[in-house]
N, C-alpha and C positions, 0 to 999 in steps of 0.2 A: 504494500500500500504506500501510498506516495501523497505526501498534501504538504502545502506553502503555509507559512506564516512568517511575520516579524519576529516575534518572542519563543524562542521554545523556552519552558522552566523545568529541571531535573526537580521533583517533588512538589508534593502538594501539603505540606505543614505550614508552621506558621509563616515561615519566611517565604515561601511558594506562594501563595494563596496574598498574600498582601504583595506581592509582586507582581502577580497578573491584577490585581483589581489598579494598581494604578498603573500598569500600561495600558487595560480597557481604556482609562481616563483618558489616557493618550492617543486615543484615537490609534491603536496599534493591534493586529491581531496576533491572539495566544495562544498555544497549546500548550497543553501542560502533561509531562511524564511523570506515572507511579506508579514504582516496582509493588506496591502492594493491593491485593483487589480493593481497595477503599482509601475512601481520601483521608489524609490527615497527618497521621505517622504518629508520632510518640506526643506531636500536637493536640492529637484527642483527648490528651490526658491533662493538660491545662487548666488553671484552676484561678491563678493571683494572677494579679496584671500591677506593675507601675506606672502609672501613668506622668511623666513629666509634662505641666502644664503648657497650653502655648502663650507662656509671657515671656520677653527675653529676659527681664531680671530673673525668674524664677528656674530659665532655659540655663543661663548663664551661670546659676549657682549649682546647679545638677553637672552640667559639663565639668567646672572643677572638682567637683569631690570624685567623680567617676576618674578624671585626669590625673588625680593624685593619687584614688587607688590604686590603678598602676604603677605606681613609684614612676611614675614620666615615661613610663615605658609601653606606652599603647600609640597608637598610630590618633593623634587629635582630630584630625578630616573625618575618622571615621567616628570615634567618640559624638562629634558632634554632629553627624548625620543622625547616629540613635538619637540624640538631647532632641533635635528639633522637629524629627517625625514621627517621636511619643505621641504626642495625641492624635495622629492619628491613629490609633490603635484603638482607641474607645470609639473614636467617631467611625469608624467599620465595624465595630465589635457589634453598635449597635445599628447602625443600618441593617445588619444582617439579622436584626430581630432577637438579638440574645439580650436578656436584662444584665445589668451592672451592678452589685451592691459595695457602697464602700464600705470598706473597710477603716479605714484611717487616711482621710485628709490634711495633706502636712503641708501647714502653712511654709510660708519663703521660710521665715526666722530658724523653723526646725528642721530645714532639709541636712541630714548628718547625722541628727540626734540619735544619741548611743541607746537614748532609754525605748524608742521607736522600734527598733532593729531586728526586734523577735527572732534572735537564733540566728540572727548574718550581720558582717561587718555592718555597720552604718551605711556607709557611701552608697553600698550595693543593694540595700533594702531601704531605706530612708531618702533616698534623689528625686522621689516623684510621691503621688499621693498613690495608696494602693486598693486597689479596687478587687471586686473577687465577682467572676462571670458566673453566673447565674447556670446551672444543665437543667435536663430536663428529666424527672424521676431522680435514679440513682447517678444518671448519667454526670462525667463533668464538664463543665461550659465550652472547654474545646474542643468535645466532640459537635457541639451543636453548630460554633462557631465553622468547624471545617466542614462540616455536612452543609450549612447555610448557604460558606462562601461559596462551594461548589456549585449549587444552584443557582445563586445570583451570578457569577461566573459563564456559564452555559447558558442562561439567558440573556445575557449580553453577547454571547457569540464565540466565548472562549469555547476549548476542546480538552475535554481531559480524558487522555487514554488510561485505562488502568489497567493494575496486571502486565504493565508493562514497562518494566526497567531501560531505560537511556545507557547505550551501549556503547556507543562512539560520538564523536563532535567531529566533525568534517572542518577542514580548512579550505578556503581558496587558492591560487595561487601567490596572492599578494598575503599571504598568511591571517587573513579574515578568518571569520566563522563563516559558514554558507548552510550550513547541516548540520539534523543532530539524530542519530539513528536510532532504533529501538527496535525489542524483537518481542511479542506479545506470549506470554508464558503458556496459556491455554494453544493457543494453537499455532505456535511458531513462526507465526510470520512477520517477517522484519517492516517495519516502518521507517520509510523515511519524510523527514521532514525539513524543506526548502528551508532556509531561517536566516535571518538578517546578526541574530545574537543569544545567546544561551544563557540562562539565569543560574547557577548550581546554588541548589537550597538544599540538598541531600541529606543535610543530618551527618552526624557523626560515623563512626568505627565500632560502637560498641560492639558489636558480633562478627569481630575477625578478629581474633584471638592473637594471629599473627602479626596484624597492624597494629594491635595495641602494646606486642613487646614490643617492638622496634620501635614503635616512635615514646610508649609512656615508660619504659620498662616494668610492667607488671604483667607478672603471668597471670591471664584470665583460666580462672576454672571454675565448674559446675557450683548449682547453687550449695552444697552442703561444703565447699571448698575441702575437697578430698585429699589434693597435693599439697599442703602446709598452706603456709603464709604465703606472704607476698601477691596476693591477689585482689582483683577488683570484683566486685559486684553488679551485676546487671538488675537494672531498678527495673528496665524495659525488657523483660524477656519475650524473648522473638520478634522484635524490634525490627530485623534486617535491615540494621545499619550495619555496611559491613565497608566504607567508605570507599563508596562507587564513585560519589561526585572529589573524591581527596583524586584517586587514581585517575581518571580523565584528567581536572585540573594539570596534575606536574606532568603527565605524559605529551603536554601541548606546550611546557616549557614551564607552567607554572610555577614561583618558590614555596618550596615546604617552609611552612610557619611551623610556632610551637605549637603543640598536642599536650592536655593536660587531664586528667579526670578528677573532676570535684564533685564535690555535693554531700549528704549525708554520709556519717558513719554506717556502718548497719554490720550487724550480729548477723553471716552466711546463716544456710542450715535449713531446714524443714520446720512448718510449725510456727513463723514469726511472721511471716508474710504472706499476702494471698498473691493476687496476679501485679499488682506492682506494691511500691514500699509504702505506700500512703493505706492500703488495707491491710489492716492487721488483726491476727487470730488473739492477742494480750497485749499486756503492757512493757514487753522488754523497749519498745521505742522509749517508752516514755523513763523508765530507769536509767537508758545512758544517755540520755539526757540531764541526770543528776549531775551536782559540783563535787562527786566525792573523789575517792584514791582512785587513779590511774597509774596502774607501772607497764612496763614493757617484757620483752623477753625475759632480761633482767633482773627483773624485780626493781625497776626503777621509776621514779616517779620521769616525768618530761615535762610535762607542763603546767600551770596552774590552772586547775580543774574545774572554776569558776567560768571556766571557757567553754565547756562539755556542751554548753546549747548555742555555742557558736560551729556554727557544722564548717564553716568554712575553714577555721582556724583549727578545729582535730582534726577535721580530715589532713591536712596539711602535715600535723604533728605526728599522726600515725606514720605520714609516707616515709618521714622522716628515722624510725625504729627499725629496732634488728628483723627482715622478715616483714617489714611493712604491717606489725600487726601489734596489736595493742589489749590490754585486759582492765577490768575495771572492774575494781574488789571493795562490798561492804558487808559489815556482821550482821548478827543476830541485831543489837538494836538499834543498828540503822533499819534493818526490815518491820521494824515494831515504828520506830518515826515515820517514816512512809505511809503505814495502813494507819497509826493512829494520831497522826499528826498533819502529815500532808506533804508535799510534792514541793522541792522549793522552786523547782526552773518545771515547765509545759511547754511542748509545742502549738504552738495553734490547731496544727493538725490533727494533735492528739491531745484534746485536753484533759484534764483529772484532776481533782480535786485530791484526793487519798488515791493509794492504790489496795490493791486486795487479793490474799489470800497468796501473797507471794512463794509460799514454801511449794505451796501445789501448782502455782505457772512454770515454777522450776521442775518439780515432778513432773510434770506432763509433759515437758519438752526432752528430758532426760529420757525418764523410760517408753513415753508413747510414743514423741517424733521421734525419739532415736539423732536428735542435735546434740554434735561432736562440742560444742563451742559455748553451751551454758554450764554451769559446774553448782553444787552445790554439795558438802562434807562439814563433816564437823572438826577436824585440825585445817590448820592452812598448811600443815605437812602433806595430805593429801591434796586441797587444792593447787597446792603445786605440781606434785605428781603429776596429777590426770591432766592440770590444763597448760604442762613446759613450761613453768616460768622458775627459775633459776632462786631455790630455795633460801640459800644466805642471801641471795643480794635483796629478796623480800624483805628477810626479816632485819636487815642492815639498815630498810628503808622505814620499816615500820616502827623503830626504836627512833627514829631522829622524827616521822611523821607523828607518831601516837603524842610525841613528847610536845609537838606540835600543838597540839589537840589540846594540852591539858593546859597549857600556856597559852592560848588563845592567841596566839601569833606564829605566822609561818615565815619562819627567817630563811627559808628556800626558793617559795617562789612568791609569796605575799598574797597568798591566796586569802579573800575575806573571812574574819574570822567565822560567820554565821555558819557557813559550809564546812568549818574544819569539822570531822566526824572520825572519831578514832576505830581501827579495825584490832578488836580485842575479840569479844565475844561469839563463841560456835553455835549454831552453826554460819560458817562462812560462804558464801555467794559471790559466783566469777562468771564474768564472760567474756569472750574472744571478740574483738571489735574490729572491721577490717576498715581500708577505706572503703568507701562507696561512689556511685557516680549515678548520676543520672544519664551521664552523655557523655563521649568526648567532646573537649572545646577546643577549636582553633584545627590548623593545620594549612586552610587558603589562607594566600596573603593578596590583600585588597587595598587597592588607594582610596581616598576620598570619594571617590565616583563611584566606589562597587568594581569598581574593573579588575580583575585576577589580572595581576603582576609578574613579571619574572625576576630571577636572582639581583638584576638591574635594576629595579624594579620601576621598569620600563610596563605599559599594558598592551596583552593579549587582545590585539580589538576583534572584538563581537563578545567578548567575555565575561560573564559577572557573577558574582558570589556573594548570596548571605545565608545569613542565620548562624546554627550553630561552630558550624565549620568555618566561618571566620572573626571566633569569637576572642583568639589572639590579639588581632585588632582592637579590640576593648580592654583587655585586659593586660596585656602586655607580649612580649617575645624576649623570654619565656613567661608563661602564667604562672602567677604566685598564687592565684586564688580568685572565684570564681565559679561560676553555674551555668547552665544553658535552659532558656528561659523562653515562653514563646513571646513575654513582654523584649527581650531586645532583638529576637528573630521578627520579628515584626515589623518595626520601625525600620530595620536594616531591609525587608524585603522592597518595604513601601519607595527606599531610596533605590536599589537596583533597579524597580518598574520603571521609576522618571528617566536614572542614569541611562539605562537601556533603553528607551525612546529617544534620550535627548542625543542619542548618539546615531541612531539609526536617522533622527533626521538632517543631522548632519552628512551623513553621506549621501542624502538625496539633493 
């Protein structure tokens, strides 16, 4: 099959779908590729939106704190492509019929504020006001959102093949785009389509195991992480990101950007999660999220544990540990503070008041799921044992931390003293905490215009890349930290649609 268009876009998520609605704008015709039989991708899963407002003072204080999250090391062109096509992000969200509820409206004065931040640096969750899209039933708002745009999409005239992954990118002779090829899953026949320019919105690597040693080095393994440590966790299983739009990219001259996996910690294993990390069968989310002791292989503390609901800063601290793997150990009456006391840190996600009947969500996860990675005994001579973590260098830690505890000052890492909670009393509670990721970020590298670059970085013309995979861009080269988010896929799609009109009519 053979058909013409201006725009072809590799995926239809969030950066896909807000790339074709403003080239429609542009008077430009779309097609859109997606390897999965439905639109959306890991998009459908979407839930919080930041919205940066459109006022330039308001624009202007969000670009810096984003700018300096980076430590100065993200590409400013593109920073500020997301700063100033955040709003449109709500103004599509709701054209397309999905309600908005705010969450927290953050005046100018408070963009930054640390007390706002629920569980992420400031800059990164505090730059805009945060809104939460509305689903429909059980469903969450980005399913409806991508199901919407799709139809509003094909009513205006766009074309979205599905079930049909983007195979190749055709150049001209003067090293243009002209083409972008696809082969349809169900019944093998190759598509081509005329094209003036290429959008790669593809999403990440998460599900090529092999892509993610070489460029993150973490062995990915199975969800009960069977091979030891050092691994990541897949929030999206069968996701098939398996970084189709990274491999085209550099294969046309592309530069490889930095690749980074962030996002929550999470407890591998059976029994903790259902189809992705926001359902869950208990409350282990919501325990490591507590400010208590953290050691490592070691028995060492690493960080100050008042950080534990900062997912971006443990994730980070784990990658950093022997084996990329981290444990997080409290007693008997911390489990009695918890049920009869209450929860000092919650996610929004999961929130709780008290938790309950702690002994038995551990029993159940030991002997019914059969999870290698939760521990509960009554010496910390056996939870050492069974969960490898280096029995003197525990109790090396637990003599300078207990001491901690009873003097209400942490002379190691200055952890508040409200959280100091000493690990004395059996029975003892351990769990193995890996990083986790939602996605990989980064990998294309992009100018201000969305245009995929070379080593030179010089642009590939017909060529342009957002969303997750050029989230380097935002964050830096290499990323320190950081998520993949359909609020900055978004904004960055909306600017690829323009860049990639405004370029196509330049050559006419």
């Amino acid at each position: 099959m053979r058909l013409s268009a201006d725009i072809v876009i590799m995926g239809s998520g969030a950066a896909g779908v807000s790339a074709a609605d403003a080239a429609l704008a542009k008077g430009k015709k779309v097609v859109i590729f997606e390897k999965r039989p439905f639109q959306g991708g890991v998009a459908n899963c979407a839930i919080q939106f930041i919205i940066v407002r459109n006022e330039k003072e308001y624009q202007d204080k969000a670009f810096q704190l984003l700018y300096e999250y980076s430590n100065y090391n993200g590409n400013p062109a593109v920073i500020r492509q997301y700063v100033n096509n955040s709003w449109r992000t709500k103004e599509f969200i709701e054209r397309m019929g999905v309600k908005m509820k705010a969450a927290d409206l953050v005046p100018l004065e408070d963009l930054g504020a640390p007390e706002r931040a629920d569980g992420f640096p400031p800059a990164l969750n505090v730059h805009g006001d945060d809104w939460m899209a509305l689903g429909r039933g059980k469903g969450h708002g980005g399913a409806l959102i991508c199901l919407n745009g799709r139809r509003d999409i094909e009513k205006r005239g766009g074309i979205y093949l599905l079930d049909t992954p983007l195979t190749d990118i055709r150049m001209d002779e003067e090293g243009k785009v002209c083409a972008a090829v696809g082969v349809n899953n169900q019944t093998g026949e190759e598509v081509v389509v005329d094209c003036k320019a290429v959008i790669i919105c593809a999403g990440g690597m998460m599900d090529d195991p092999d892509m993610i040693k070489k460029h993150t080095g973490f062995n990915y393994t199975g969800k009960n992480a069977p091979n030891g440590g050092n691994v990541t966790f897949n929030c999206f299983p069968n996701s098939k990101q398996t970084g189709d739009g990274h491999k085209l990219a550099w294969k046309l001259g592309g530069a490889v950007g930095a690749v980074s996996i962030e996002g929550h910690d999470l407890i591998p294993g059976p029994g903790i999660e259902m189809s992705t990390a926001w359902l869950t069968y208990n409350q282990f989310k919501i325990m490591t999220e507590q400010p208590y002791l953290w050691v490592n292989a070691n028995g060492e503390r690493f960080l100050d544990e008042s950080l534990s609901n900062n997912h971006m800063a443990i994730n980070r601290s784990i990658r950093n540990q022997p084996g990329r793997v981290s444990y997080m150990i409290f007693d008997d009456d911390t489990r009695r503070h918890l049920e009869e006391e209450g929860v000092d840190y919650f996610y929004f996600v999961f929130p709780a008041d008290k938790l309950t009947d702690i002994k038995g969500q551990f029993d159940d996860l030991i002997n019914n799921w059969k999870n290698e990675h939760v521990f509960m005994e009554d010496t910390l001579e056996a939870i050492c044992e069974k969960a490898g973590i280096d029995e003197s260098g525990l109790k090396k830690t637990l003599d300078r931390y207990n001491g901690f505890c009873d003097s209400g000052v942490d002379e190691e890492f200055a952890k508040d003293a409200k959280y100091l909670r000493p690990v004395r009393k059996g029975p003892f509670y351990a769990m193995r905490v890996f990083c986790g990721g939602y996605n990989t970020m980064g990998g294309i590298r992009v100018n201000g215009n969305m245009q995929v670059i070379t080593d030179a970085q010089k642009p590939i013309e017909g060529l342009f890349a957002a969303g997750d995979n050029v989230l380097n861009e935002i964050y830096g080269n290499p990323i320190i930290g950081g998520l993949g988010a359909a609020y900055f896929a978004m904004p960055l799609g909306f600017a690829a649609g323009d860049s990639a009109s405004d370029y196509i009519d330049t050559m006419s």
